[in-house]
C-alpha positions in Angstrom: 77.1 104.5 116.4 78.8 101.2 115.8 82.1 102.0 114.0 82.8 98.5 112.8 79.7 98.0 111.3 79.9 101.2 109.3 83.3 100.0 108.3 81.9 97.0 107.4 79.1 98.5 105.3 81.5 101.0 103.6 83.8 98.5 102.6 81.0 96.7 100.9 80.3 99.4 98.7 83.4 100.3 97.9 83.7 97.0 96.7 81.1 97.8 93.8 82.6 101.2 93.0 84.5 100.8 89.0 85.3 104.7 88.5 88.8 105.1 88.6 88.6 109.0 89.7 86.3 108.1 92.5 88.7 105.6 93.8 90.8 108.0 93.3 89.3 110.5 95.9 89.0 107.9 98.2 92.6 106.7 98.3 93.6 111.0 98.6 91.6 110.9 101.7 92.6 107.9 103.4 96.8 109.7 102.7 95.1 112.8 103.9 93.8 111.7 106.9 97.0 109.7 107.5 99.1 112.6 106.9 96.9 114.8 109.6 96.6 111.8 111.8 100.3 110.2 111.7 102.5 113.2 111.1 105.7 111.7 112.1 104.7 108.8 109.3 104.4 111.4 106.6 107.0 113.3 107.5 109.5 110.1 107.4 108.5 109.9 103.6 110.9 111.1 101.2 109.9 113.8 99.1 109.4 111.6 95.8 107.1 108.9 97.5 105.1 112.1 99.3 104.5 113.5 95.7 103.6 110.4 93.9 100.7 109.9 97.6 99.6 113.2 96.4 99.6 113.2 92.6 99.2 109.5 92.4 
């Protein structure tokens, strides 16, 4: 599996997406992922910015 190209393909249709909600859910799982990912970067947040990543 060639990882840029399936970037590459992903980020053409997210391109198309309009729903708010679904952007949304993708936005939650890119902090998600970020948080699990890059703790020390998440834990550095303060509390008010970590709550607005997870309730937007």
């Amino acid at each position: 599996m060639n990882i840029e190209k399936e970037i590459e393909a992903l980020i053409i249709e997210i391109r198309e997406i309009k729903d708010p909600l679904f952007i949304k859910v993708i936005k939650s799982m890119l902090v998600y992922h970020k948080k699990v990912t890059q703790q020390e970067w998440w834990e550095s947040l303060p509390e008010d910015e970590k709550q607005q990543l997870i309730y937007g």
